[in-house]
C-alpha positions, 0 to 999 in steps of 0.5 A, a space after each residue: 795154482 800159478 807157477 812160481 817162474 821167479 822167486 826171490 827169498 831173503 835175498 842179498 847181493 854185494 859187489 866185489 867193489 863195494 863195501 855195502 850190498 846193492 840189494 837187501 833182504 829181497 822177497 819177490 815172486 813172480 808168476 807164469 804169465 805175468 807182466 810186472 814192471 820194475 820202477 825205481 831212481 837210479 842206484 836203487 837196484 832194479 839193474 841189479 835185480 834183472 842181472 841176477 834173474 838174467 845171470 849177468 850177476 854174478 857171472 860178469 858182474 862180480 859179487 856174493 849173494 845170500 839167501 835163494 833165487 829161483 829161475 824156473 824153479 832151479 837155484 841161480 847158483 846151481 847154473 852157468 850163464 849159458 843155462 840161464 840164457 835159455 830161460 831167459 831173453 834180455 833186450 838191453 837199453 842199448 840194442 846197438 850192444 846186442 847186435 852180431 849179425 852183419 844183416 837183420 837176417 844173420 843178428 836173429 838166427 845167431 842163437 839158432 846157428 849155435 844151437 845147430 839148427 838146420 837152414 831150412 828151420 832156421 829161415 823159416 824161424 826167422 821169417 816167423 819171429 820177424 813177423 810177428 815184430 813187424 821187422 820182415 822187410 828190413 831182413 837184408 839191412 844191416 842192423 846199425 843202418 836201422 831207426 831206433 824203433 827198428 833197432 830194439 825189434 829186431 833185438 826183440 827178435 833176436 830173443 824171441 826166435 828161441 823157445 824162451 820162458 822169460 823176456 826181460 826189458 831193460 829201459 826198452 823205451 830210452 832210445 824211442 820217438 814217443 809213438 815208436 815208443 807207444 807201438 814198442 808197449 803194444 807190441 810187448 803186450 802182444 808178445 805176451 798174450 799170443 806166446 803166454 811169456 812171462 814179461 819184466 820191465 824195467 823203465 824210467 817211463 812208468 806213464 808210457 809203459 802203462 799205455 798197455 796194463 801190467 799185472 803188478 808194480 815194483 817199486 824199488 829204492 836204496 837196494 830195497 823193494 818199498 812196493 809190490 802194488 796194481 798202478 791203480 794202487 800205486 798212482 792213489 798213494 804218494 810212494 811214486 813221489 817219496 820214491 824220486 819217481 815221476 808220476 804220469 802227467 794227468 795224475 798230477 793235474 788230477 793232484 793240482 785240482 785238488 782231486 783226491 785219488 783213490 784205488 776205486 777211481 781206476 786211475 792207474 789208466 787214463 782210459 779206465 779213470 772214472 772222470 766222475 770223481 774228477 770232473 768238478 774240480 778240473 773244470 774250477 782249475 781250469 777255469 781259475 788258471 787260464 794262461 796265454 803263453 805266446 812265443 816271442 821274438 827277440 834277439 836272433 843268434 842261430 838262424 838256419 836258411 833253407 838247409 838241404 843235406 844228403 848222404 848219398 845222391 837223390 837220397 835227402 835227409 834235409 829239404 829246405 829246412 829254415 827255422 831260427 833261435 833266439 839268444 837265451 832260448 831253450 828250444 826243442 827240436 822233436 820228431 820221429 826216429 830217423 827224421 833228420 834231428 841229429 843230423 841237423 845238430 851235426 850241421 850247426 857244429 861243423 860236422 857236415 856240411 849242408 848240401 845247400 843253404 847257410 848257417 848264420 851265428 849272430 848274423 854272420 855265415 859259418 859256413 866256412 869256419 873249422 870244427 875247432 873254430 864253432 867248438 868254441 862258441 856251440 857245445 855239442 853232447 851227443 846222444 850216444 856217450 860210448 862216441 864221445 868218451 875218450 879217457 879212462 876215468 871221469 874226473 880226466 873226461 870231464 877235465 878234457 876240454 879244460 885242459 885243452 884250452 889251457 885251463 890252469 889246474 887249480 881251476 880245472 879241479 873247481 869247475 870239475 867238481 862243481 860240475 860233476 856235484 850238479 850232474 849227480 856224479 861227485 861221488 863217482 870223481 875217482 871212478 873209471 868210466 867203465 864201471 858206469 851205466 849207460 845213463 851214468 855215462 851220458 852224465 859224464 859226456 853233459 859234464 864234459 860240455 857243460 863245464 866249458 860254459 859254452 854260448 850256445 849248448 846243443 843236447 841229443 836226447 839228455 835225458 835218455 836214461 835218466 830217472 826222475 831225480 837226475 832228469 830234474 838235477 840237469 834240467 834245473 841246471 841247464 835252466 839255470 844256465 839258460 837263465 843266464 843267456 846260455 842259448 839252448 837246443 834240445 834234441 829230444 824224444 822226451 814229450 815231457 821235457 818239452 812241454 816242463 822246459 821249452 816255451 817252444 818245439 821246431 817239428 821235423 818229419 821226413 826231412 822236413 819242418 812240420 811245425 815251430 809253435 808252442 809245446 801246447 799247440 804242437 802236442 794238441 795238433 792230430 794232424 803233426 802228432 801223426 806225422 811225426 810219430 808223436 803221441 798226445 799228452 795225457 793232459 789233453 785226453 783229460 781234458 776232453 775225457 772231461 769234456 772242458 772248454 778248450 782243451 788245448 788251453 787247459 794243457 797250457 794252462 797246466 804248463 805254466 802252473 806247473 813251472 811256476 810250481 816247481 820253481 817256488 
């Protein structure tokens, strides 16, 4: 008989600020050894539901609780935070958060010197565990120096040296390039089978984290459990869809093709499907909706020549990187962790300087024009909000940039509010920042940019964080805005963004341009997806799983479909 590791009975939790409990009548439990995976849009309780098993409810986030939850067999209750901490080992979305030490070294031996354990166990524990996270040659780095995909292993690390029962993952994927993404999965499924741990996932992403297999799906909406199902019980009926939640992209094209999905057909994995129930439709489809997507060059407005930049001496982050943007675009830029993308925004706005090269805006150098003088023109939101948030309450920070300018009241208010309605965040005007997620918070900073209307909108990863629902909201009104000649550029991990909203994808790896080509022909070429730490598109592996003519044009096929789809 399984050991019972977490149990939820009848179980109700309410915070201290709000009137109506955030989770209803919960009844779950998981098993020793399981991996389960928490899916759900934002506000539908999963955070609230990994803060009860990890302790941060009730004991930092205030509130009451009815019913019984078990950790190990003992009541939540009955414990302090520093008893649940030794049960369970949190990786937070957010791992800039989590870090200590001054060195990768010191952040993972932080529990252990509070646990006095001598030095000699202690380096040794922290060679072992940093092994086993592919993290050893980074031991003297400082942690803040680290990629993103670095970043979250030595968090991993971090609660792992320990003898832990439980690992729980929140948004583990949110700050990931696509590959760094993929080997983050695999490497949680090696945890899991070599220390036999008990895993819990929490991820907007269901399609990446389903690369590796997990036992059980939990579905989550309005603070209730709608489905507790295998993901091949999951993706055969509609829950996912009536839930906000994305599907994984070959199922909808599966669902296109009039394929009927059934939980026999294994469709929960792309590598299990059982292409034979689906071959014949697809290849109808295929052949009845060919497209030709082409790029075309219009009116220039952002041109970049031979950009080079450095932080330090013989030490390049940019090499001649020369690409150029067309007024009313909406063009990514995608690449792996650390491969220049961010700097190359901070560039176009100002704040670096490129070591050589120039910047164009209609035509003209800007090389020498202030901050203040591009910020009027080209509108930046940042990747990380916690660097760009400087008021207390949203209303104030949306407003900022407004009342700077010298908006009038009246109609700093109406923008205000029609911004924050459009980036689903109206019913929180009169909330302090503080109070909100860290998907929440990168809302506000977008509302921040978006409600000063700007001509050209640069965006570093928006849609981190985002569940589906919220990722469509800002996506359709960035469209909008793009449909209106905001030009616009995208900074971003999110293949499925490219390939829904832009026509066409800028590639950099190692500081260098790898590709400018469409979101079709850049997720179909083997040779930039390993450069650039991409993965190809599920699209793409149906359609040579199926073996049709021309894969790479079935994917774009399936773009133009889709977005014509979506916008009847």
């Amino acid at each position: 008989m399984k050991k019972k590791i977490i149990e939820f009975n009848d179980f109700t939790f309410k915070y201290r600020v709000q009137a109506k409990p955030t989770l209803k009548n919960i009844n779950l439990t998981i098993y020793e050894g399981e991996k389960v995976l928490i899916v759900g849009p934002s506000g539908s309780g999963k955070s609230t539901l990994a803060h009860c098993i990890n302790g941060l409810t009730p004991f930092y986030y205030q509130g009451t609780s009815t019913g019984s939850l078990k950790v190990m067999g003992k009541e939540t209750k009955d414990m302090g935070i520093f008893e649940m901490s030794k049960m369970v080992g949190t990786v937070l979305q957010d791992p800039d958060s989590q870090f200590i030490g001054l060195t990768v070294a010191e952040d993972i031996a932080f529990k252990l010197e509070n646990d006095y354990v001598p030095q000699s166990k202690m380096k040794a524990m922290v060679e072992k565990v940093s092994k086993l996270v592919g993290i050893e040659k980074q031991l003297d780095a400082a942690p803040y120096s680290l990629s993103g995909g670095q970043k979250q292993r030595v968090t991993l690390a971090g609660v792992t040296v320990e003898d832990i029962d439980i690992l729980l993952f929140d948004e583990p994927l949110a700050s990931l390039d696509p590959a760094t993404g993929k080997s983050a999965i695999e490497l949680i499924e090696q945890i899991k089978n070599e220390t036999k741990k008990t895993i819990v996932i929490i991820e907007h992403r269901l399609e990446d984290v389903l690369h590796c297999d997990v036992d059980r799906i939990i579905v989550m909406n309005e603070g209730c459990i709608v489905a507790d199902m295998t993901a091949d019980e999951l993706v055969a009926s509609n829950i996912l869809v009536e839930s906000g939640i994305r599907e994984p992209l070959y199922i909808t094209a599966l669902r296109y093709a009039g394929v009927t999905i059934t939980e026999d057909m294994k469709a929960g994995n792309i590598q299990t499907l059982d292409i034979s129930k689906c071959k014949t439709n697809l290849d109808k489809w295929n052949k009845d909706n060919s497209s030709n997507n082409e790029i075309k060059e219009e009116n220039i407005l952002l041109e970049l020549k031979d950009i080079s930049f450095q932080y330090e001496k013989n030490k390049p982050i940019l090499k001649d990187i020369s690409f150029k943007v067309n007024k009313g675009e909406m063009v990514s830029i995608i690449g792996k962790n650390g491969a220049g993308k961010s700097t190359i925004s901070k560039l176009i706005c100002g704040f670096y300087k490129p070591t050589s090269g120039q910047i164009l805006l209609n035509n003209r150098d800007i090389g020498d024009d202030s901050i203040k003088e591009r910020a009027e023109r080209i509108g930046m939101v940042m990747q990380n909000p916690n660097q760009m948030i400087s008021k207390t309450m949203i209303f104030d920070e949306v407003a900022l940039g407004l009342r700077f300018r010298g908006i009038p009241e009246e109609e700093v208010k109406t923008r205000v509010y029609e911004t924050l309605k459009v980036c689903g965040l109206y019913e929180y005007r009169n909330w302090p920042i503080s109070a909100l997620s860290f998907g929440q918070k990168k809302r506000v900073t977008i509302a921040s940019i978006l409600v000063l209307n700007p001509e050209i909108l640069i965006l570093d990863e928006p849609t981190a964080g985002q569940d589906f629902k919220h990722y469509n909201e800002i996506m359709e009104f960035l469209l909008e805005l793009n449909n209106k000649g905001v030009t616009i550029i995208m900074i971003t991990h999110d293949m499925h963004l490219m390939l829904e909203y832009t026509n066409r994808a800028i590639v950099l790896a190692d500081g260098q341009k790898l590709a400018d080509d469409t979101a079709a022909n850049v997720l179909t070429n083997k040779e930039v997806i390993n450069a650039a730490n991409l993965k190809e598109t599920s699209l793409y592996e149906l359609a040579v799983k199926c073996e049709l003519e021309n894969p790479r044009g079935f994917v774009d096929s399936f773009i133009d479909y889709d977005r014509r789809i979506r916008r009847i």
